[in-house]
N, C-alpha and C positions, 0 to 999 in steps of 0.2 A: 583252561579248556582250549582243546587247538579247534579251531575253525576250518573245515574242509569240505573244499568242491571237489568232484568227484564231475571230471569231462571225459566221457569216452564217448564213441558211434556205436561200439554195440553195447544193445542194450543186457545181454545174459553178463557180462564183464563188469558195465556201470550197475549192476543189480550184485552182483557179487563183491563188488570193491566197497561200495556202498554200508553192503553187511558186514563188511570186514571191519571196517573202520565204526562202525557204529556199536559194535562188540569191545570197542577198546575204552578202556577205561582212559578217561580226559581230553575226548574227541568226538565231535559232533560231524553231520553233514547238514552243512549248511545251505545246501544246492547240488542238485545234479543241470550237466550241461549234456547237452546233443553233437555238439558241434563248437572250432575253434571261435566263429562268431559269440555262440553263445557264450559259453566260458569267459571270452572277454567283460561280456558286460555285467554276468552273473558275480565274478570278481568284484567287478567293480561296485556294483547293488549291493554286494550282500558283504565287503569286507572280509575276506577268505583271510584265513591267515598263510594254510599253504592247498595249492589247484593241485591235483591229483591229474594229469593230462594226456592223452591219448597219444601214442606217438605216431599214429598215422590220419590225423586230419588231414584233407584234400582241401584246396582253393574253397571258397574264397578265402580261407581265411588258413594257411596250414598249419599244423604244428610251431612249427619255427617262428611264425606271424602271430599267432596269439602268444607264445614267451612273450613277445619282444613290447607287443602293447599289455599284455599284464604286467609287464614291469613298469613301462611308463605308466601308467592309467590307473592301477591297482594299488597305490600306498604298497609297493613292493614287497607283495607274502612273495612266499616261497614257491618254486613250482618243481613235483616230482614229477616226470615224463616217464611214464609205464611203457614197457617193450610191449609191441603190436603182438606177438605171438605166447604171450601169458609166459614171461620168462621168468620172474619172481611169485617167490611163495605168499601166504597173507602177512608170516611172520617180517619179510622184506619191506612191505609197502608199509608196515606199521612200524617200524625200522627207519624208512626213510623219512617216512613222514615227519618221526621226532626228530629225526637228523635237519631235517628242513627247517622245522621248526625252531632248533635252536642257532640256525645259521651256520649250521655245517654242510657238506657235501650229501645232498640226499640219495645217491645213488649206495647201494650196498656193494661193502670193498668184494673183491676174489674169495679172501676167506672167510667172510659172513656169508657169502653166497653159497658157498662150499661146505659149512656147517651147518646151515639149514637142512642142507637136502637129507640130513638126517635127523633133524627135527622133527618132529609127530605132528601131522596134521590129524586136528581132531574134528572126524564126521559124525553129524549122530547118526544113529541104526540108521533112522529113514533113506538120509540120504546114501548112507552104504549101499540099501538095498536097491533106492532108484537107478544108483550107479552099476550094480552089477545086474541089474538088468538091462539097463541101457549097453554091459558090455555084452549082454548075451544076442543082442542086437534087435532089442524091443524097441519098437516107435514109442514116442512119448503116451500116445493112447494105447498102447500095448503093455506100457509097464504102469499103467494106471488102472487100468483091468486086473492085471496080476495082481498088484499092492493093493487093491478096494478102496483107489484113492479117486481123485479127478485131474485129470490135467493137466489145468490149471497146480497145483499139486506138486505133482509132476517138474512141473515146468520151476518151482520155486524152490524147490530143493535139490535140481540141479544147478540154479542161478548163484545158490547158498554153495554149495560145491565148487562149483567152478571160481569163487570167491577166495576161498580159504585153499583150493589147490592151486591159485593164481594161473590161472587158462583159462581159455575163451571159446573152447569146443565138447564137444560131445567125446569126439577121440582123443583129446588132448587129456580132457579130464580122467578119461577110462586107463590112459597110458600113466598121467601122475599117479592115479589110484593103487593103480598093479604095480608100478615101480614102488610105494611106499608101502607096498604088502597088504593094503586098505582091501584087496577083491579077490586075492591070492596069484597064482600063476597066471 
């Protein structure tokens, strides 16, 4: 079983990474972080095997600054560093993670990254429908009214979404969806 933390700042991102990885078969989370701070220590608490880490943490503690003490500090797992702008699919980050895992280079090469993008990402209906409402340009309480959902709702099966299309927007995700034929034109 790999052992993973799961640090990012936003939380629709660390809620979707989260489900990513917890969908995978031989892989737990074993902690979510907020912040370069926490992930440090969370690390170190909880024996990660590999940090899943935000690539844009700010002072006190940055990106760069929490690598460097997770490696001294953490019994040396491994750490995947996720692009700020949801550049990897879910298939990549489950990708890296085992790559980490076995002590290879966790980043996914050019041509893994390249044959994903025509990889199927699999939505269920709900979130389909959240998303194409969200692209018809319903507020969250607006595509909860239409769906006869709540919000809250709403709000988690975009998070679930934006997981598995590895983005961290509302537009980002509506843009992966339609480029993977998920909403149509």
């Amino acid at each position: 079983m790999i052992r993973v933390l799961v640090a990012d700042g936003h939380e629709p991102r660390r809620a979707g990474l989260r489900s990513v990885v917890e969908a995978e078969r031989g892989m737990s989370v074993i902690a979510t972080a907020t912040s370069g701070l926490e992930a440090v220590a969370l690390a170190v608490a909880r024996r990660a095997d590999v940090v899943l880490l935000d690539a844009g943490f700010p002072p006190p503690m940055s990106t760069s600054e929490a690598i460097a003490a997770i490696t001294a500090r953490a019994g040396h797992p491994r750490v995947v560093v996720i692009p700020e702008r949801g550049g990897w699919t879910a298939t990549e980050v489950i990708r890296s993670i085992r790559a980490a895992a076995r002590g290879e280079s966790p980043a996914a090469t050019d041509a893994e990254m390249d044959a994903d993008k025509t990889t199927p990402v699999h939505l269920s209906e709900r979130e389909r429908e959240v998303l194409a409402a969200v692209a018809s340009g319903a507020s969250n309480r607006d595509a909860a009214a239409m769906l006869f959902i709540s919000e809250s709702t709403v709000k988690s099966h975009l998070s679930h979404a934006y997981g598995k299309l590895g983005v961290d927007s509302r537009v980002d995700a509506v843009a992966q969806a339609r480029q993977r034929g998920l909403l149509g034109a």
